[in-house]
gemmi code that builds the backbone of each chain (N, CA, C; Angstrom):
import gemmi

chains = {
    "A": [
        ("UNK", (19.146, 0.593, -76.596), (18.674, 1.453, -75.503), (19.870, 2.116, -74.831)),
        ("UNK", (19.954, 3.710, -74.379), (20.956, 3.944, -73.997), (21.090, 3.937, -72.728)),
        ("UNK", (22.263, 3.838, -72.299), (22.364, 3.622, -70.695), (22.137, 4.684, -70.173)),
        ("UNK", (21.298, 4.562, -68.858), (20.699, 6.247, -68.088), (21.903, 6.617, -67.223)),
        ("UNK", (23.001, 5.153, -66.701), (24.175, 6.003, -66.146), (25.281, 4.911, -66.045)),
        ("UNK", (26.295, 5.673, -66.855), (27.039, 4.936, -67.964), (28.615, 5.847, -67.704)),
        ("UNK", (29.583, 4.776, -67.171), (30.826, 5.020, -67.265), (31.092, 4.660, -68.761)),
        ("UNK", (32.503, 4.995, -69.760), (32.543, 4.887, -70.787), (33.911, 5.359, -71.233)),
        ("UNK", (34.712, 4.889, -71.897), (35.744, 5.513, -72.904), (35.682, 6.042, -73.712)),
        ("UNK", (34.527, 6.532, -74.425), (34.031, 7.395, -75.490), (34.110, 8.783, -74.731)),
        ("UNK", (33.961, 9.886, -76.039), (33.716, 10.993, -75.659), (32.312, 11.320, -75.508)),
        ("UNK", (32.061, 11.994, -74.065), (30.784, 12.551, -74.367), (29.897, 13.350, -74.576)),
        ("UNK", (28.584, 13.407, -75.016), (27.879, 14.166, -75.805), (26.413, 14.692, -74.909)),
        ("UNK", (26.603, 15.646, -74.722), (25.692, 15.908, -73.341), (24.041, 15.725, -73.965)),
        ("UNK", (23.950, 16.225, -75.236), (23.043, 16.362, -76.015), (22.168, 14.661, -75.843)),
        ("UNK", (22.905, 13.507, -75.863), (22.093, 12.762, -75.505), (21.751, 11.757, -74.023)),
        ("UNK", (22.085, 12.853, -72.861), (22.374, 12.363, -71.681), (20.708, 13.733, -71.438)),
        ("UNK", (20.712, 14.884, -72.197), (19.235, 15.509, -72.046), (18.125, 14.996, -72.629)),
        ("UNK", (18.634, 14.233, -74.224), (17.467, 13.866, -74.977), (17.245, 12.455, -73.922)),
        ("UNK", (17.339, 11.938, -72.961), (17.090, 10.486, -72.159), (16.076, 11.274, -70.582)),
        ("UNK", (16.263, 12.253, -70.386), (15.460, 13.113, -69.684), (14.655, 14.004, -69.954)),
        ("UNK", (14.091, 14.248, -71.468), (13.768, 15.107, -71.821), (11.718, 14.465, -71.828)),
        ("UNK", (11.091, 15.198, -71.629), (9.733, 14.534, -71.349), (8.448, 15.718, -71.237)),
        ("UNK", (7.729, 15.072, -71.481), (6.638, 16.028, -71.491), (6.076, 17.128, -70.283)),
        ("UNK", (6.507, 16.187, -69.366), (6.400, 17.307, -68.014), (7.381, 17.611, -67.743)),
        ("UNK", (8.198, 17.792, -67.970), (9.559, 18.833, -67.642), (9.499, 19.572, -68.408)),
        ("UNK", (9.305, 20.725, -67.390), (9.741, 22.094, -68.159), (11.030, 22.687, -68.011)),
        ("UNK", (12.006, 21.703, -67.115), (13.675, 22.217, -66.697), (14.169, 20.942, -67.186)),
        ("UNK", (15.194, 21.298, -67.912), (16.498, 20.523, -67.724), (17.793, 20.897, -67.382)),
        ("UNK", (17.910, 20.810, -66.039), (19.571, 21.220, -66.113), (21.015, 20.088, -65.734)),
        ("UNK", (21.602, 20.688, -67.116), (22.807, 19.987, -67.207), (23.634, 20.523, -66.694)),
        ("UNK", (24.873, 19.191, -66.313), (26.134, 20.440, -65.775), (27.076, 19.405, -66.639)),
        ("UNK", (28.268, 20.135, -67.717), (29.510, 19.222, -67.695), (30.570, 19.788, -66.889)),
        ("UNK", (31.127, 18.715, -67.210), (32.487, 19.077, -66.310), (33.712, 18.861, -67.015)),
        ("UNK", (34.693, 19.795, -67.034), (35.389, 19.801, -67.774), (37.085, 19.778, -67.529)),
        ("UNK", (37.940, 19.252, -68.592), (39.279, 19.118, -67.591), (39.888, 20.188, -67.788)),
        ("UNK", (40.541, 21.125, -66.626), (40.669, 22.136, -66.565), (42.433, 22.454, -66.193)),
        ("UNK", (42.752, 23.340, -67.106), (44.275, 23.850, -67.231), (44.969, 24.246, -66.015)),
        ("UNK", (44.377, 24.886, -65.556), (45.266, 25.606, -64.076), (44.645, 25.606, -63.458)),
        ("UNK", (45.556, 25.208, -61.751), (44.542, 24.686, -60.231), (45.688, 25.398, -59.441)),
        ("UNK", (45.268, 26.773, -58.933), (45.967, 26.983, -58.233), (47.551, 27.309, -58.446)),
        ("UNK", (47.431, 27.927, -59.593), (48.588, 28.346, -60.214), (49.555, 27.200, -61.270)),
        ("UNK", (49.040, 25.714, -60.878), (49.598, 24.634, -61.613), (49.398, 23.950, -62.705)),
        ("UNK", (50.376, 23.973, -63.597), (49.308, 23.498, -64.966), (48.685, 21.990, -65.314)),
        ("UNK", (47.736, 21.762, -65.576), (47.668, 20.283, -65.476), (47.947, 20.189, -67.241)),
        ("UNK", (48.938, 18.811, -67.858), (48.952, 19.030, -69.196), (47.714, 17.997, -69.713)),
        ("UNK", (47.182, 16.855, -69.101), (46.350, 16.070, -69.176), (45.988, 15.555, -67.812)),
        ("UNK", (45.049, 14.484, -68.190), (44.254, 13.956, -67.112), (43.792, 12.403, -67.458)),
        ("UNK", (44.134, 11.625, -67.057), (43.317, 9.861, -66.872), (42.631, 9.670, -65.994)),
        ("UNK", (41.330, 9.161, -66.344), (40.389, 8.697, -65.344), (40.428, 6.987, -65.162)),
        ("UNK", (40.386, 6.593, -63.743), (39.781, 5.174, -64.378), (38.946, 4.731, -63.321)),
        ("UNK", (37.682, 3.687, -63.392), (36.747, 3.204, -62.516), (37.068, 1.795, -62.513)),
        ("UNK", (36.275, 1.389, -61.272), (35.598, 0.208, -61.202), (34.283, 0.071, -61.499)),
        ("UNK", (34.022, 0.083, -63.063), (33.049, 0.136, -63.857), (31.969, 0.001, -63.473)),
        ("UNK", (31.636, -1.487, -63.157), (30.497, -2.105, -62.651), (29.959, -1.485, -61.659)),
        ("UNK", (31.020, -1.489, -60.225), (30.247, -0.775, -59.276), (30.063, 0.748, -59.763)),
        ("UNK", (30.730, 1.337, -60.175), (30.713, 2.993, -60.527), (29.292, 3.165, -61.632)),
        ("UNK", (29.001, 2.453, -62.501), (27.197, 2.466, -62.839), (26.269, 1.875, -61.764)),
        ("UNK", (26.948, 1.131, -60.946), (25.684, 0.638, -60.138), (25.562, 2.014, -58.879)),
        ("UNK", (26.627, 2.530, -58.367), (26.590, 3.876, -57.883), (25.958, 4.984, -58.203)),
        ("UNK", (25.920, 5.075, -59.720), (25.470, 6.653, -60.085), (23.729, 6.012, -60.284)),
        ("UNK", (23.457, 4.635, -60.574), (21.782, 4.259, -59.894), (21.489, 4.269, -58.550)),
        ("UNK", (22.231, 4.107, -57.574), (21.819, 4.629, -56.474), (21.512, 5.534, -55.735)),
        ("UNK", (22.526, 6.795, -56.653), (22.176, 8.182, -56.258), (20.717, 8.739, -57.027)),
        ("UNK", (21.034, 8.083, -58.628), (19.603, 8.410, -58.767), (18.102, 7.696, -57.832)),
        ("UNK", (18.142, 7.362, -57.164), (17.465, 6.596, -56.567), (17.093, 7.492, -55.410)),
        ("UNK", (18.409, 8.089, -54.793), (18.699, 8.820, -53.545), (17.814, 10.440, -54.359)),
        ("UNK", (18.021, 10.585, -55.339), (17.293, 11.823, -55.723), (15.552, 11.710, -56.035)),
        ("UNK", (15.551, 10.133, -56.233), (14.407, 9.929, -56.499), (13.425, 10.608, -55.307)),
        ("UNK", (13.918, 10.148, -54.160), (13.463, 10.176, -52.724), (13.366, 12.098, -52.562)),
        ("UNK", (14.277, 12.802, -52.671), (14.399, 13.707, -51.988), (13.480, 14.716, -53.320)),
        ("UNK", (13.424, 14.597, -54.616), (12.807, 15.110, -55.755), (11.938, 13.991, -56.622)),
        ("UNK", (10.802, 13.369, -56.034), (10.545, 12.215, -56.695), (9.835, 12.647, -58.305)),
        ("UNK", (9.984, 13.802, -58.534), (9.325, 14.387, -59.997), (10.938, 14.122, -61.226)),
        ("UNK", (12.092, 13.634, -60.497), (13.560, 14.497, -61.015), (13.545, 12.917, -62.042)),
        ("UNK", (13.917, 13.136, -63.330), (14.700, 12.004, -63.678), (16.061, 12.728, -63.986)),
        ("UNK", (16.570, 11.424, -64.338), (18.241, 11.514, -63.862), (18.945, 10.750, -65.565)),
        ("UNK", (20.089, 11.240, -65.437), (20.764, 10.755, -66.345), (22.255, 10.739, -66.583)),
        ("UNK", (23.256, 10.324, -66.030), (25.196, 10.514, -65.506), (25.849, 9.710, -66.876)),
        ("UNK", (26.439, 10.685, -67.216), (27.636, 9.877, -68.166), (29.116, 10.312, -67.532)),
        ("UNK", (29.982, 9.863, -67.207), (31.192, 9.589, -66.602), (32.428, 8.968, -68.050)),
        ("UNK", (33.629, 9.910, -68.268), (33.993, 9.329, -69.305), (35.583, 9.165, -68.516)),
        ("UNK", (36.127, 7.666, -68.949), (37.536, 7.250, -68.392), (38.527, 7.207, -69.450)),
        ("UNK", (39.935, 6.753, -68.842), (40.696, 6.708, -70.034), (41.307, 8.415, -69.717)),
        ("UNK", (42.249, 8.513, -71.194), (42.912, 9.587, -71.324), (41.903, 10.993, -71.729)),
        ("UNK", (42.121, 12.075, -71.371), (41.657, 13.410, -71.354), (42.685, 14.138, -71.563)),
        ("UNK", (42.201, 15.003, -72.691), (42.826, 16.756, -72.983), (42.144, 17.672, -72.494)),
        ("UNK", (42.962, 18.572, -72.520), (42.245, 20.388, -71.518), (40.757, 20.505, -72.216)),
        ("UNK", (39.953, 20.831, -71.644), (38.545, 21.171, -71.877), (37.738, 20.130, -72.555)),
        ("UNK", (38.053, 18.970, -72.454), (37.469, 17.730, -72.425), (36.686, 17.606, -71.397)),
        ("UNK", (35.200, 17.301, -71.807), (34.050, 16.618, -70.903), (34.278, 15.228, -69.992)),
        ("UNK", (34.535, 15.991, -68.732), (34.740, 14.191, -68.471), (33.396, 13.886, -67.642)),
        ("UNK", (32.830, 14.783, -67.305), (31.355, 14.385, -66.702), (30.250, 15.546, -67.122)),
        ("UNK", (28.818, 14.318, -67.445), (27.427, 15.102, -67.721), (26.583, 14.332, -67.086)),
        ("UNK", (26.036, 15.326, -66.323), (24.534, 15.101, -65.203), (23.777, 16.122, -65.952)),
        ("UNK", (22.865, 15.407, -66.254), (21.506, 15.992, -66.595), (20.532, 15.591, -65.787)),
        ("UNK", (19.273, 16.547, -65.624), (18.231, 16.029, -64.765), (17.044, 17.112, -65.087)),
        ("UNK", (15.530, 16.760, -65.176), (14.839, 17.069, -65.730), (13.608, 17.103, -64.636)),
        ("UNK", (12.808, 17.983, -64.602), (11.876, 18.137, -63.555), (10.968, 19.152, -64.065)),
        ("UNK", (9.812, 19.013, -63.109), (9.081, 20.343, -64.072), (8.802, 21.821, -63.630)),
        ("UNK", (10.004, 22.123, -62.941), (10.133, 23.427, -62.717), (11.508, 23.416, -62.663)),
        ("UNK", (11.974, 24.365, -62.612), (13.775, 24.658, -62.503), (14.155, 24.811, -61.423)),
        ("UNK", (13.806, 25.130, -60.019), (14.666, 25.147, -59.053), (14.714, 23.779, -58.759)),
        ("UNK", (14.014, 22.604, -59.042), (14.760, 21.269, -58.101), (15.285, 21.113, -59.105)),
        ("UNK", (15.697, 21.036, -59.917), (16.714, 20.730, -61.294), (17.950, 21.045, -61.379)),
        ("UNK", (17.913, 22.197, -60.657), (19.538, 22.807, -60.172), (19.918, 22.293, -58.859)),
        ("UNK", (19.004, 22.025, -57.637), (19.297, 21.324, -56.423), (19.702, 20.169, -56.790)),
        ("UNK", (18.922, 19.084, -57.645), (19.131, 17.856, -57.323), (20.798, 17.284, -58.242)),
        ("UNK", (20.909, 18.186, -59.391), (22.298, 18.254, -60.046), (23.137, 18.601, -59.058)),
        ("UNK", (23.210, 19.681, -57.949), (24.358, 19.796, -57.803), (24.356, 18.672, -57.061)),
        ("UNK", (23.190, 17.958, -56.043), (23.449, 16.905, -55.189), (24.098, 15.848, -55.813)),
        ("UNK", (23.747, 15.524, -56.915), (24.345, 14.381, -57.831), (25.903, 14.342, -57.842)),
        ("UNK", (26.335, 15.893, -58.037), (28.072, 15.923, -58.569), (28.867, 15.269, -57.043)),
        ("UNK", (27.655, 16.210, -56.020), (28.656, 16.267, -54.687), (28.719, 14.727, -54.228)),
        ("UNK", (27.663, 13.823, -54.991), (27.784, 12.438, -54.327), (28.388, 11.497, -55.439)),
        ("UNK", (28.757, 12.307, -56.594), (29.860, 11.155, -57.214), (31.522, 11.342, -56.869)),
        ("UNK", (31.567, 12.368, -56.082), (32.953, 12.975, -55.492), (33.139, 12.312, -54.358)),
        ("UNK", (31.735, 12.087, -53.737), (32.126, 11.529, -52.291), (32.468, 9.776, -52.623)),
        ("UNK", (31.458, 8.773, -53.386), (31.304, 7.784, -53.396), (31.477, 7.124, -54.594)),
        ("UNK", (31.456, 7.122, -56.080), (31.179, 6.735, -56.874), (32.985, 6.276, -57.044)),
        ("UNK", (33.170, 4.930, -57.474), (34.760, 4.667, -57.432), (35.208, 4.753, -59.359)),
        ("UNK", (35.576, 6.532, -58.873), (36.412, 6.970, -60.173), (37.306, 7.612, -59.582)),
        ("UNK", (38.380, 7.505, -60.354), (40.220, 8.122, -59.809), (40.374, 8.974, -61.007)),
        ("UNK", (41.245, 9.882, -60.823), (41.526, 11.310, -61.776), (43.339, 11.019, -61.620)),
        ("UNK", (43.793, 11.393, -62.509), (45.437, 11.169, -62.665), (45.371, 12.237, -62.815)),
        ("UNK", (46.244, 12.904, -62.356), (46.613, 14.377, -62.948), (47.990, 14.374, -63.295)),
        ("UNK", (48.195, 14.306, -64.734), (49.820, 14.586, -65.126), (50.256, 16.014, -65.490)),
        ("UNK", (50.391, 16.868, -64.538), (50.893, 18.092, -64.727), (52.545, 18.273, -64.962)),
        ("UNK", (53.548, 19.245, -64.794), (54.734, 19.653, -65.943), (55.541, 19.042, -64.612)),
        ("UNK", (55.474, 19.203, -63.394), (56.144, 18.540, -62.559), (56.089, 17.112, -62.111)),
        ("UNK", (55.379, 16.416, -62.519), (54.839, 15.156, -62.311), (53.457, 14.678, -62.613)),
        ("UNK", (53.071, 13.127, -62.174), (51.781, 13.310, -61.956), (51.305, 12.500, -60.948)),
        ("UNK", (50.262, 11.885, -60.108), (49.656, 11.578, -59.379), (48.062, 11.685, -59.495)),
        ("UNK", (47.750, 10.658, -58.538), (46.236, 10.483, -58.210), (46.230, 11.506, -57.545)),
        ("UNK", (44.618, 12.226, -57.867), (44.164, 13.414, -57.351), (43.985, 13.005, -56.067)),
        ("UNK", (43.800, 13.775, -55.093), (43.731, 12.876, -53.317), (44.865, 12.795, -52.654)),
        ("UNK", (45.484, 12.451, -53.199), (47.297, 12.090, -52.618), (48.735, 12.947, -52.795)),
        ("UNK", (47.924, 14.041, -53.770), (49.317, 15.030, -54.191), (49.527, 15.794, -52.800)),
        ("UNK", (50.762, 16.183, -52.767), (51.189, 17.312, -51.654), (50.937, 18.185, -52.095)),
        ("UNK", (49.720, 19.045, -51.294), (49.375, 20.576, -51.366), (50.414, 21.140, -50.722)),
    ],
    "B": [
        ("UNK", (25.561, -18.769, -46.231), (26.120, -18.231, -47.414), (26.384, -19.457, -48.671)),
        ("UNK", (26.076, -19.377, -49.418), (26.365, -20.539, -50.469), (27.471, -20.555, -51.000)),
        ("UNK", (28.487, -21.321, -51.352), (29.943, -21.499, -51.662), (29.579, -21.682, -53.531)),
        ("UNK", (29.788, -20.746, -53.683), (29.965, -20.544, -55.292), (30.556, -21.433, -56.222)),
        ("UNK", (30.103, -22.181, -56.673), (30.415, -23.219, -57.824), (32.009, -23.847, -56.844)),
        ("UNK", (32.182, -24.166, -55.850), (33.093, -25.063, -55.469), (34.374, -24.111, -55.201)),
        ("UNK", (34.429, -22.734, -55.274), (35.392, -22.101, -55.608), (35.943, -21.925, -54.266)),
        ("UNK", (37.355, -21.923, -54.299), (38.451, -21.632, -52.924), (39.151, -20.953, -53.000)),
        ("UNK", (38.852, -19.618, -53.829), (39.683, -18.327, -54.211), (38.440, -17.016, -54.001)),
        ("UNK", (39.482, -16.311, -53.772), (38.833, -15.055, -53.726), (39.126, -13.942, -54.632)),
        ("UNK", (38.832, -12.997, -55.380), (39.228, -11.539, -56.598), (39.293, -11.288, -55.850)),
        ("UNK", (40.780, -10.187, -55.837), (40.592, -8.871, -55.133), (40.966, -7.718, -56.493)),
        ("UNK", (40.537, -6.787, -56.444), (40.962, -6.234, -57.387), (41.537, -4.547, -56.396)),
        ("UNK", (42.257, -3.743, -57.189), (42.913, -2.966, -56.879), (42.893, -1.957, -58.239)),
        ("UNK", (42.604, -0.464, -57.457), (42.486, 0.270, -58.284), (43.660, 1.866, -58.423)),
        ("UNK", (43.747, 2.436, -59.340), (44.987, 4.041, -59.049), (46.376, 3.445, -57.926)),
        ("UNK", (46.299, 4.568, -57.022), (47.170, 3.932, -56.499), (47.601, 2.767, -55.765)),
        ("UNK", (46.737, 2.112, -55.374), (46.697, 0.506, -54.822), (47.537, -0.200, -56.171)),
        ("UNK", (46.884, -0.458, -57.268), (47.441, -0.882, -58.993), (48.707, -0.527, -58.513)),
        ("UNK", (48.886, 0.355, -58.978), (50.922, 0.956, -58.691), (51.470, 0.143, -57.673)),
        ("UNK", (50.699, 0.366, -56.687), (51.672, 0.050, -54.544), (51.718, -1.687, -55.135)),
        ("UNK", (50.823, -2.228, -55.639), (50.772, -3.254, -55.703), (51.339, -4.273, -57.212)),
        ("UNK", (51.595, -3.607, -57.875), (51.452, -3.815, -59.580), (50.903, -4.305, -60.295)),
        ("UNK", (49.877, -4.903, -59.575), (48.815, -5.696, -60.185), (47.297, -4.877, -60.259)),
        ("UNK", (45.913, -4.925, -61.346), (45.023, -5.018, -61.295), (44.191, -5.564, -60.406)),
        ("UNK", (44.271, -7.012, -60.586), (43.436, -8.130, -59.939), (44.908, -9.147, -59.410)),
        ("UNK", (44.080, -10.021, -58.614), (44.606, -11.279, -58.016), (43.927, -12.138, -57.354)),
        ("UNK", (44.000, -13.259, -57.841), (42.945, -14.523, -56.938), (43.955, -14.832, -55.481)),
        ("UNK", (43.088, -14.805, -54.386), (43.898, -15.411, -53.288), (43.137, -16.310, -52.796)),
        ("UNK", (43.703, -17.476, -51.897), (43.213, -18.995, -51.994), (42.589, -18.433, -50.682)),
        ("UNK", (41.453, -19.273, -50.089), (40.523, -18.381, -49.516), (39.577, -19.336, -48.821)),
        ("UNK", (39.907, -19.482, -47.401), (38.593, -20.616, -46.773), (37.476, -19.960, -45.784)),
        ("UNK", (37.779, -18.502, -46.273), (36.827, -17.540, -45.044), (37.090, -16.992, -44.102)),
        ("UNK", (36.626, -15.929, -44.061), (37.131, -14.791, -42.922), (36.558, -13.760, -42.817)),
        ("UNK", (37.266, -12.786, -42.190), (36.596, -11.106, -42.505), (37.528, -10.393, -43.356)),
        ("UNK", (36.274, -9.279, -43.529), (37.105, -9.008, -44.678), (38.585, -8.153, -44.212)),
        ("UNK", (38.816, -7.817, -42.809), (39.788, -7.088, -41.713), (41.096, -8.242, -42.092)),
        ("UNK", (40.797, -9.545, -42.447), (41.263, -10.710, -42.799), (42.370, -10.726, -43.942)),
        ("UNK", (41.138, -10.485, -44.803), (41.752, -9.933, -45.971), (42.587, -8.808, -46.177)),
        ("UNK", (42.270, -7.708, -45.907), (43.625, -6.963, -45.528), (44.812, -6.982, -45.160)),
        ("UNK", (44.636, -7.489, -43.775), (45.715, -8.464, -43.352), (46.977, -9.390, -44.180)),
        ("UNK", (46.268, -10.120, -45.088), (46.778, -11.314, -46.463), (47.121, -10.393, -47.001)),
        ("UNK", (46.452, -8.958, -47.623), (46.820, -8.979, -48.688), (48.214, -6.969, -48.285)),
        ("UNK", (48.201, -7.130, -46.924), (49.494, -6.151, -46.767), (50.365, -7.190, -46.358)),
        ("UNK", (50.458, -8.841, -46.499), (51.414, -9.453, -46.001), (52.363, -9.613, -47.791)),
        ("UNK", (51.146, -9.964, -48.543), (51.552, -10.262, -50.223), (52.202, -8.415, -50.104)),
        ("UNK", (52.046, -7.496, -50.416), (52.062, -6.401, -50.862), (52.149, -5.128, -49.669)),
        ("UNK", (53.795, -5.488, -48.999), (53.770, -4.555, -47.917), (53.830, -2.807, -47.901)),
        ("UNK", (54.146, -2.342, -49.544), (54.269, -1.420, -49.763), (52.439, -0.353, -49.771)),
        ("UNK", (51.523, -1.268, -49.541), (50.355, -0.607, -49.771), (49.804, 0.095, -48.905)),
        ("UNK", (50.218, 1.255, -49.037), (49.143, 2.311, -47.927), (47.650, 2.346, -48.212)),
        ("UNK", (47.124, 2.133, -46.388), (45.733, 2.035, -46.718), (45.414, 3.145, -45.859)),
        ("UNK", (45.595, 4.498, -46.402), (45.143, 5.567, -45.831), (44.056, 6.077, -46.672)),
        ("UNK", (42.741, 6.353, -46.237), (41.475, 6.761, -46.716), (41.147, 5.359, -47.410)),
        ("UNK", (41.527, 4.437, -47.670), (41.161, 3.495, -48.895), (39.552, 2.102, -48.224)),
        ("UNK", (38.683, 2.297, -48.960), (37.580, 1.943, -48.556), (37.631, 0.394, -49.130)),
        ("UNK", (36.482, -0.439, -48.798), (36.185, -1.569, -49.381), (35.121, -1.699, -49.870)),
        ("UNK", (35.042, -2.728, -51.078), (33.997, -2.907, -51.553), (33.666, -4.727, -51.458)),
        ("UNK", (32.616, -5.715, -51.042), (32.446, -6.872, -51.166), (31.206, -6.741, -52.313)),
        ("UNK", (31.653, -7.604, -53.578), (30.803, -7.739, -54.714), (29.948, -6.434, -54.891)),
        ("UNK", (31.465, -5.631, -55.398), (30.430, -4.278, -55.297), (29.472, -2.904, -54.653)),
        ("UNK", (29.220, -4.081, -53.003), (28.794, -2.941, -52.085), (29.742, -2.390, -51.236)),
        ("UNK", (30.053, -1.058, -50.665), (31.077, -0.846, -49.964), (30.620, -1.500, -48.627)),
        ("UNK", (31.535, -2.178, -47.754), (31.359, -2.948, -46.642), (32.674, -2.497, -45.430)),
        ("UNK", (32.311, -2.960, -44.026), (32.557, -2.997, -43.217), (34.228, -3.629, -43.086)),
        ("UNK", (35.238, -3.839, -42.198), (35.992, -4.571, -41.827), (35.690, -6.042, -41.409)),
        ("UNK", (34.181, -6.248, -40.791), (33.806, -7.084, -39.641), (32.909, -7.956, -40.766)),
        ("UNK", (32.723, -7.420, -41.966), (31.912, -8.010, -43.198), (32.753, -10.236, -43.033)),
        ("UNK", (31.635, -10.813, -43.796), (32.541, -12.204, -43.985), (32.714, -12.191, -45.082)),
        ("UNK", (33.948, -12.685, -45.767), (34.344, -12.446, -46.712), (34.036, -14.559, -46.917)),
        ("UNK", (33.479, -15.033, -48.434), (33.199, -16.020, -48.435), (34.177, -16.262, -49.958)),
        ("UNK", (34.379, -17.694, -49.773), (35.018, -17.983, -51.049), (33.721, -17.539, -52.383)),
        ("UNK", (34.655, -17.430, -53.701), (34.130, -17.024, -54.530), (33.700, -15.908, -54.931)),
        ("UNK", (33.836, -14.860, -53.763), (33.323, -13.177, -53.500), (34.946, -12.819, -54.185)),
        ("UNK", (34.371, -10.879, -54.685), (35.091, -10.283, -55.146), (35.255, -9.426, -53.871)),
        ("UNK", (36.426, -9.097, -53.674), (36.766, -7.920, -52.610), (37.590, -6.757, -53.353)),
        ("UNK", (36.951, -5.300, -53.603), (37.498, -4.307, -54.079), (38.003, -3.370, -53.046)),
        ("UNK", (39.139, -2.644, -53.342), (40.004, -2.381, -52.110), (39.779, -0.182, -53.385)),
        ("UNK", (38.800, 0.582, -52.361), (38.866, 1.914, -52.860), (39.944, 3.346, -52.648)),
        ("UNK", (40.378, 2.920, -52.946), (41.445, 4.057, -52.603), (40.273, 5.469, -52.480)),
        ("UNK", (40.862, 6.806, -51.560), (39.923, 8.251, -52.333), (39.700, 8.461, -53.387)),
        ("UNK", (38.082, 8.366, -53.585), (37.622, 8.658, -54.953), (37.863, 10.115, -55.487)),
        ("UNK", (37.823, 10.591, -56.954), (38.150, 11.674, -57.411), (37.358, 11.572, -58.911)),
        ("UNK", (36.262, 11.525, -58.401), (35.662, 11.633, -59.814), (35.361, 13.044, -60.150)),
        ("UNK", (34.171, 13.050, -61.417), (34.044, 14.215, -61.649), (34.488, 15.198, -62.095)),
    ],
}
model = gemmi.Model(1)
for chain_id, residues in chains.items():
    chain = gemmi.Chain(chain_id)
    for i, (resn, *xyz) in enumerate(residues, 1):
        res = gemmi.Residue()
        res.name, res.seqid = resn, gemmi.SeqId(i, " ")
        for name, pos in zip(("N", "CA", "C"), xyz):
            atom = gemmi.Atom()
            atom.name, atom.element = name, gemmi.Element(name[0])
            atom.pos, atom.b_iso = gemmi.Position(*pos), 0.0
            res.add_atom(atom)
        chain.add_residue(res)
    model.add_chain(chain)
structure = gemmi.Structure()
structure.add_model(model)
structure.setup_entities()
């Protein structure tokens, strides 16, 4: 059975984070990945490491689904979170969510991203050409 | 609170930059009860280099309070700012 929200060292495959939401009454699915991205502000990032506190960080991304349950109770949900080392345009996150119309499908995704940013305990390394550091703590 | 299989230690684990400030992952500390404000305390006396600016707590997983009791046998996770996503 696959996990509905699943930190992981594998690469991931968004294709089966939709086929786990995909259902007869949904007529929306919208996914978002997220991807590791080359330049921030003029700086190059050359890679990226993620790492969690696993346990709680799946028991987190069930609580938000839970929290979406409430505010879209039609929405299912589905978070894959990937840790470990990352190259440029590597997936490091897929939220999918499935409902049966498309505008709460796009609401309740973006709510999802904005509450694994706020709460969910995952750290981003950013090793760019001048150094690297935890995202959060670099000098802007 | 029930005292967990006899145990008189506490996990703390440490994650990004805490890991570094600290050099460790995890660490058992010997443990007869307190808060978890307590624990902090112990564990910037072990590890004075650790800035706890933005850095949250977690007791067995839930994020908790300062004023939380921290009981032998509990895990205490120390969150630095998250950056997922």
């Amino acid at each position: 059975m696959d996990k509905r929200y699943e930190v992981t060292d594998s690469p991931l495959d968004p294709g089966r984070y939709i086929a786990m939401v995909t259902r007869p009454e949904a007529g929306a699915v919208a996914t978002f990945t997220g991807h590791v991205r080359e330049w921030t502000k003029g700086r190059r990032t050359l890679s990226l490491a993620y790492e969690a506190y696993v346990p709680m960080a799946e028991r987190m991304l069930e609580t938000i689904a839970e929290e979406v349950k409430v505010k879209w109770p039609e929405a299912e949900v589905a978070v894959g979170h990937r840790i470990g080392p990352l190259a440029i345009s590597d997936i490091a996150v897929v939220v999918a969510v499935s409902t049966p119309h498309r505008h709460s499908s796009y609401e309740a995704n973006s709510f999802i991203m904005e509450r694994i940013k706020e709460d969910v305990p995952i750290w981003k390394k950013e090793i760019q050409e001048d150094g690297e550091w935890w995202k959060g703590e670099e000098a802007q | 609170m029930v005292e967990r299989g006899g145990s008189t230690m506490i996990q703390v684990l440490y994650f990004a930059s805490m890991k570094e400030a600290s050099g460790l992952a995890s660490e058992r500390i010997k443990w007869q009860g307190g808060t978890l404000g307590e624990v902090m305390e112990k564990v910037t006396d072990l590890h004075p280099s650790i800035s706890w600016d933005g850095v949250r707590a977690a007791l067995n997983e839930e994020f908790c309070s300062g004023a939380q009791e921290v009981e032998p046998g509990d895990t205490v996770a120390f969150i630095p700012p998250v950056s997922g996503g």
